[in-house]
Backbone as a chain_set.jsonl record, in Angstrom:
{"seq": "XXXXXXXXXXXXXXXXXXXXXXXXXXXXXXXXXXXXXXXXXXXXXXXXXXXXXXXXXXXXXXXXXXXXXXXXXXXXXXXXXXXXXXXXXXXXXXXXXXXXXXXXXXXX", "coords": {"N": [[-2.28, -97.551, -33.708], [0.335, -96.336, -31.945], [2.264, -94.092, -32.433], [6.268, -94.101, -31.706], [9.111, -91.73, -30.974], [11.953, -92.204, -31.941], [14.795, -91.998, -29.537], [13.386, -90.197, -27.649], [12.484, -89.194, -24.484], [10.191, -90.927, -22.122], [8.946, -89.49, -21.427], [9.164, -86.895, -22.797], [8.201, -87.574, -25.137], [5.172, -87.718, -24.547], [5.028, -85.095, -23.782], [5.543, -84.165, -26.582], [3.471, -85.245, -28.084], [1.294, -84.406, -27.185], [1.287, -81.36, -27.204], [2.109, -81.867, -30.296], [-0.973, -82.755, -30.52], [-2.828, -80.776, -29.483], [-2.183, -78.421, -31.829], [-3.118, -79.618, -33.859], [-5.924, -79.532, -33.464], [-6.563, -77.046, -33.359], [-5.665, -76.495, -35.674], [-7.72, -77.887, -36.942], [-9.649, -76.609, -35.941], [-9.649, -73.925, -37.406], [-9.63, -74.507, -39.948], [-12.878, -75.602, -39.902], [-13.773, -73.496, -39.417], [-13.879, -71.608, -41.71], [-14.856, -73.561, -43.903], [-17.51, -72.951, -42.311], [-17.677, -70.136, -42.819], [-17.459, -69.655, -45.8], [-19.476, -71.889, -46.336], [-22.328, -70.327, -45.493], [-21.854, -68.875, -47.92], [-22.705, -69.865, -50.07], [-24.064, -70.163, -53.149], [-24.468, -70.966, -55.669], [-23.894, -73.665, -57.706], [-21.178, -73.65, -58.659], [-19.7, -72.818, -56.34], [-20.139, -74.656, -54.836], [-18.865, -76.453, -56.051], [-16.158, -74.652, -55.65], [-16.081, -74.916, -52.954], [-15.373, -77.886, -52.581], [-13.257, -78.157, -53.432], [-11.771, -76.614, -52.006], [-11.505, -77.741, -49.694], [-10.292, -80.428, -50.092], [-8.069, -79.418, -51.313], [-6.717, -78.273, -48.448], [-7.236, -80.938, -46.943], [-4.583, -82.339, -47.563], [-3.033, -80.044, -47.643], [-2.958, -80.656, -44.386], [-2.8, -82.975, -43.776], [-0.399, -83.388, -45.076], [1.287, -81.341, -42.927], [0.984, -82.402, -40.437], [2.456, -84.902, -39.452], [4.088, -87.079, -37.386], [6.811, -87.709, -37.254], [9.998, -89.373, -35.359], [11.988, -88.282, -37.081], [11.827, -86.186, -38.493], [10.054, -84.232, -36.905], [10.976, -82.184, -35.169], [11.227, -80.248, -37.203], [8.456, -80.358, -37.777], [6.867, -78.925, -35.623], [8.652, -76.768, -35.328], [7.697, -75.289, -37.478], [5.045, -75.282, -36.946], [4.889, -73.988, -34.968], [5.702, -70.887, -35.937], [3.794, -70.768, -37.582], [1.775, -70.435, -35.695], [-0.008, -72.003, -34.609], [1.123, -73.4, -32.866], [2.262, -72.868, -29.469], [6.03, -72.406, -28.353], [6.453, -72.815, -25.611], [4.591, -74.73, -25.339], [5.873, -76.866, -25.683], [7.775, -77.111, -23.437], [9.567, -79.028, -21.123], [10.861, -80.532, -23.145], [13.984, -81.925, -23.997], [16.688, -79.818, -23.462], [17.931, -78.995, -25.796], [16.513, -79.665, -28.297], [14.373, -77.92, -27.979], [15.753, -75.666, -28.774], [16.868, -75.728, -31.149], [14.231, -75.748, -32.397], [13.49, -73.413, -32.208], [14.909, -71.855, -33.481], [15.08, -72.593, -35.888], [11.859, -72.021, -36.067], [12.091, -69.253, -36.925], [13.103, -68.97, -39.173]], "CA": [[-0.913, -97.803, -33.287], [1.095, -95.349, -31.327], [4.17, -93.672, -33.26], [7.419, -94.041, -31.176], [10.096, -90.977, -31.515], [13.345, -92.942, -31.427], [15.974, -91.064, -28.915], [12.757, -89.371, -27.169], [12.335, -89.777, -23.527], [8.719, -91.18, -22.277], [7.912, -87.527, -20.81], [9.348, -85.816, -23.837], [7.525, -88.295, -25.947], [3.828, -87.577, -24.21], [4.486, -83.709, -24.431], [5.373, -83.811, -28.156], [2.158, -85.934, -28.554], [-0.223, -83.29, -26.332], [1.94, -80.131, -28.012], [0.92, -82.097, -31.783], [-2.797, -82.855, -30.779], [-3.39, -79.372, -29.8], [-1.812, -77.544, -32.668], [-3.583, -79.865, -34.999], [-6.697, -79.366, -33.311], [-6.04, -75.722, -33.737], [-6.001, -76.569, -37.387], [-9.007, -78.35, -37.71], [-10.651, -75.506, -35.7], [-9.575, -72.737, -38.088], [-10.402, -75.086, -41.269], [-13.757, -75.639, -39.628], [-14.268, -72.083, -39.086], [-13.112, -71.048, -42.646], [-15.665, -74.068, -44.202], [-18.711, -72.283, -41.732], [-17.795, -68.859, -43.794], [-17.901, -70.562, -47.319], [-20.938, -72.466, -46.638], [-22.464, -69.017, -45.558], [-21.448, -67.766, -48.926], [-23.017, -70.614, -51.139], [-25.1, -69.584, -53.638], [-24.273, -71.681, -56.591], [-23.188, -75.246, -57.769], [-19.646, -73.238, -58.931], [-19.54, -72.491, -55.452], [-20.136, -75.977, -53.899], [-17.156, -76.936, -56.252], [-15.187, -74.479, -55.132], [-15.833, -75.213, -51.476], [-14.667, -78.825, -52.739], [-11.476, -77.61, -54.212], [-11.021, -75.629, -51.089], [-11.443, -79.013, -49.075], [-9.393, -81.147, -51.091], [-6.353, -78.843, -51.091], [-6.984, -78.33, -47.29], [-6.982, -81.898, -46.407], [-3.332, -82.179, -48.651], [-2.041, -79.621, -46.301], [-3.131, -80.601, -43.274], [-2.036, -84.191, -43.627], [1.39, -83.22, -45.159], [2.103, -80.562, -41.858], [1.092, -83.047, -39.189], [3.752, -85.853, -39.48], [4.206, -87.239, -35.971], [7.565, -89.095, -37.101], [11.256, -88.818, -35.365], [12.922, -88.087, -38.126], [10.957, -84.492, -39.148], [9.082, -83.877, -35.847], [11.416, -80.993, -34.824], [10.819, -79.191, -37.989], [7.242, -79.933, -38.195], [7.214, -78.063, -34.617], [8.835, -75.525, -36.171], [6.659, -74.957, -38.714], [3.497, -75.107, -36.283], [4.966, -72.868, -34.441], [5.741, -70.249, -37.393], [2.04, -70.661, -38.145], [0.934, -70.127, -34.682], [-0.651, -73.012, -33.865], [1.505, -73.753, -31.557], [3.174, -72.01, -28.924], [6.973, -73.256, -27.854], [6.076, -73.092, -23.717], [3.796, -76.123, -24.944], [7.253, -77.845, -25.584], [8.365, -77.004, -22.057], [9.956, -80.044, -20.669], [11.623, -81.393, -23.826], [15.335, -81.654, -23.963], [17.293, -77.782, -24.153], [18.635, -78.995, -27.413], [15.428, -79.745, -29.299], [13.858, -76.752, -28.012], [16.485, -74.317, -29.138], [16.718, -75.91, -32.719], [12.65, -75.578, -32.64], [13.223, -72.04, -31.883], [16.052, -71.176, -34.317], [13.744, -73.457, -37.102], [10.96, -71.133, -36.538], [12.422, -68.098, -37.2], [13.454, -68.807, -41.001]], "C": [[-0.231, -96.471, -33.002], [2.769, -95.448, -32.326], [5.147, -93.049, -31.931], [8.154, -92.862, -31.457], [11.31, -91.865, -30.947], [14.253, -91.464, -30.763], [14.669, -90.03, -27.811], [12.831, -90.13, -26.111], [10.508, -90.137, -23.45], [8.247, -90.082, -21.942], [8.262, -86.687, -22.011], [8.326, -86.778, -24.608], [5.717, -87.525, -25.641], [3.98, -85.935, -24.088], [4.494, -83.58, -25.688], [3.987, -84.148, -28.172], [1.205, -84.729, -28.04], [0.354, -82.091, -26.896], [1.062, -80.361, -29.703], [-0.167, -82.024, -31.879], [-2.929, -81.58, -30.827], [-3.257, -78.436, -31.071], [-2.811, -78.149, -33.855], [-5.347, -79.817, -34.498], [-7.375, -77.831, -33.348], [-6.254, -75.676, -35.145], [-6.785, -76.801, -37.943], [-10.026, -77.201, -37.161], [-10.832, -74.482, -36.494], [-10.2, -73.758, -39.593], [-12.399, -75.016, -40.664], [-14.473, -74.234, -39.66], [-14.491, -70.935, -40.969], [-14.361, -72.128, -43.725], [-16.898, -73.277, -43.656], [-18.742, -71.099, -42.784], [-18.255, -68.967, -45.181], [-19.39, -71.206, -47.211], [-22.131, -71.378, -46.432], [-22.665, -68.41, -46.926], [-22.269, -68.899, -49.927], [-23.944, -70.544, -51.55], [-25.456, -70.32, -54.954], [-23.418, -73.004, -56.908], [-21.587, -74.97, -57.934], [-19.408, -73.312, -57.357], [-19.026, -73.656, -54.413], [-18.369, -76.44, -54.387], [-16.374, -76.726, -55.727], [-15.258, -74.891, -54.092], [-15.41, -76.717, -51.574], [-13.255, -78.787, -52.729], [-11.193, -77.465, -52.798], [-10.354, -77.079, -50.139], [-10.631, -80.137, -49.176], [-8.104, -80.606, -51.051], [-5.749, -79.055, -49.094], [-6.546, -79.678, -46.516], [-5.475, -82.818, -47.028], [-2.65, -81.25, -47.631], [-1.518, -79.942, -45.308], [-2.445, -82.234, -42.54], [-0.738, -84.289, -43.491], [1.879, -82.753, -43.881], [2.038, -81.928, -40.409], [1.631, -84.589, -39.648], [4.579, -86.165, -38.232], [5.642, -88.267, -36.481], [9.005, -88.654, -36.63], [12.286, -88.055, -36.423], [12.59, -86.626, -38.798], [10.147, -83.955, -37.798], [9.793, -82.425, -35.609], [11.562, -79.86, -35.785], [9.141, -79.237, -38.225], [6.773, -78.598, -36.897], [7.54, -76.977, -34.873], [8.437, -74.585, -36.93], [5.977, -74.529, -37.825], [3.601, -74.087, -35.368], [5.192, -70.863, -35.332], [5.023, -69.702, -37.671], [1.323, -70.345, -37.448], [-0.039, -70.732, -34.244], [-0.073, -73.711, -32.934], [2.519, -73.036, -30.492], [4.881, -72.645, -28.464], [7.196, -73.446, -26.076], [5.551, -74.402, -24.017], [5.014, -77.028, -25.131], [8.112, -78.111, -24.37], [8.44, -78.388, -21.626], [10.601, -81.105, -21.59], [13.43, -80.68, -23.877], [15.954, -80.063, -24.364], [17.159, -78.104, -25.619], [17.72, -78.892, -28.28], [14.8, -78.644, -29.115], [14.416, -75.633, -28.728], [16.441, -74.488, -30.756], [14.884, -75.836, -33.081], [12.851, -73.972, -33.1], [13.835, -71.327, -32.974], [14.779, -71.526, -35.511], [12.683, -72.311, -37.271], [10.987, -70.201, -36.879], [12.632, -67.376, -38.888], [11.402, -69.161, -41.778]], "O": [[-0.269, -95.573, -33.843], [3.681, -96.207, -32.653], [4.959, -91.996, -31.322], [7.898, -92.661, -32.644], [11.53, -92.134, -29.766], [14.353, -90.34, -31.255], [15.183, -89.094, -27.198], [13.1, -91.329, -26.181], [9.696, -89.802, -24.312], [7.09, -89.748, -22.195], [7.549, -85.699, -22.19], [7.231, -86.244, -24.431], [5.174, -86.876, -26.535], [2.915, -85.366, -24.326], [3.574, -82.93, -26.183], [3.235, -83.181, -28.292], [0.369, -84.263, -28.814], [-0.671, -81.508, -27.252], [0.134, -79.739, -30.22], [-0.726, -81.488, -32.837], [-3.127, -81.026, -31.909], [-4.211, -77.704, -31.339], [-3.275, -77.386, -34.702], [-6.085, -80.149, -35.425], [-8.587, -77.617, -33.361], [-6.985, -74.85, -35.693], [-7.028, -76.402, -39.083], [-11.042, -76.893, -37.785], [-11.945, -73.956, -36.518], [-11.287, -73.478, -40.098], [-13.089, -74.196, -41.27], [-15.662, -74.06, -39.93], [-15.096, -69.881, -41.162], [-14.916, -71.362, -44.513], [-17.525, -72.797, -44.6], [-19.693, -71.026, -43.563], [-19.277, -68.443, -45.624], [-20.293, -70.954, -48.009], [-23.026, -71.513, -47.266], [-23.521, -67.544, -47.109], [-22.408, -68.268, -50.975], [-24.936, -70.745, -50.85], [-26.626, -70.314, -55.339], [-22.359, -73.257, -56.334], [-20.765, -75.776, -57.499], [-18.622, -74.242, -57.174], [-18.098, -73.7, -53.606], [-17.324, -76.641, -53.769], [-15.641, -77.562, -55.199], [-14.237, -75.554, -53.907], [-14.964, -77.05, -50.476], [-12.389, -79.356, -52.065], [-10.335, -78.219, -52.337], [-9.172, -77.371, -49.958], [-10.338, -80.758, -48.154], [-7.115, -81.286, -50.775], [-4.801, -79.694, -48.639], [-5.693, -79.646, -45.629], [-5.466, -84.033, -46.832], [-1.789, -81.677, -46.862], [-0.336, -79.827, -44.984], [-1.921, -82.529, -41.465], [-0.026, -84.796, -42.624], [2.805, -83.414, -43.411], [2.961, -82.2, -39.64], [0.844, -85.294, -40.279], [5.647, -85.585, -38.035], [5.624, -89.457, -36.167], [9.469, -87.69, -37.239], [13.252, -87.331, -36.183], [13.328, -86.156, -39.664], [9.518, -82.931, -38.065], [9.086, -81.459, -35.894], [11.919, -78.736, -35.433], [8.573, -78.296, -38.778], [6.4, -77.485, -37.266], [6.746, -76.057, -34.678], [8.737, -73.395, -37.027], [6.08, -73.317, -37.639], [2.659, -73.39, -34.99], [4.598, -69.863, -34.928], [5.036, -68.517, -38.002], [0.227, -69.934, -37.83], [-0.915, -70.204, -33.559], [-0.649, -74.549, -32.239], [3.621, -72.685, -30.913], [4.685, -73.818, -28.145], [8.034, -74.159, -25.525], [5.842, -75.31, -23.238], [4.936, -78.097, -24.525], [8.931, -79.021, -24.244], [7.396, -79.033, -21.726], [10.884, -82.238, -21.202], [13.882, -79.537, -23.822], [15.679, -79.381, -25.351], [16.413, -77.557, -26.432], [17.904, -78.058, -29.166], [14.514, -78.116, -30.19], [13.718, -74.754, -29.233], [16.065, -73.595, -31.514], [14.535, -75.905, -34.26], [12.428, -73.471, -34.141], [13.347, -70.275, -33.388], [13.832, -70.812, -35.84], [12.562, -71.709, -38.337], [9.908, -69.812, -37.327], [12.495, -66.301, -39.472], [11.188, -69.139, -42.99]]}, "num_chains": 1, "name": "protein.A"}
């Protein structure tokens, strides 16, 4: 089921959505990349744990930041941008207003 942003237009709507995928695909690339190093490094059952732990916190993050819902979208944006997974050009074509509060947002 597709999540609606109430007050979004249908073109602002389908860039947030292609702005979110990428950034969170961005995220799973660097987790992925960051698991390859660790598994690399595994030498012992402590080890496996930790690379559990690591996994476990990881997927707790990654859930919490990506939150596709009107009501927080323009700070998760914020955030992802912050973090550098996402750039704010990929927002290009959403309303001035939401862009500028993206922009201000990311700064703190």
């Amino acid at each position: 089921m597709e999540m609606k942003l109430s007050g979004w237009s249908e073109p602002e709507q389908a860039i947030a959505k292609t702005a979110f995928d990428s950034a969170y695909q961005r995220a799973i690339g660097a987790l992925i990349a960051a698991v390859r190093t660790q598994v690399d490094d595994l030498t012992s059952a402590d080890a496996v744990w930790q690379l559990h732990d690591f996994l476990s916190i990881q997927r707790h993050v990654i859930e919490g930041r990506f939150d596709f819902r009107s009501d927080g979208i323009l700070f998760v944006f914020a955030s992802l941008v912050k973090e550098g997974l996402l750039q704010v050009d990929e927002l290009a074509g959403l309303d001035e207003e939401k862009l500028t509060k993206v922009k201000a947002m990311s700064r703190f």
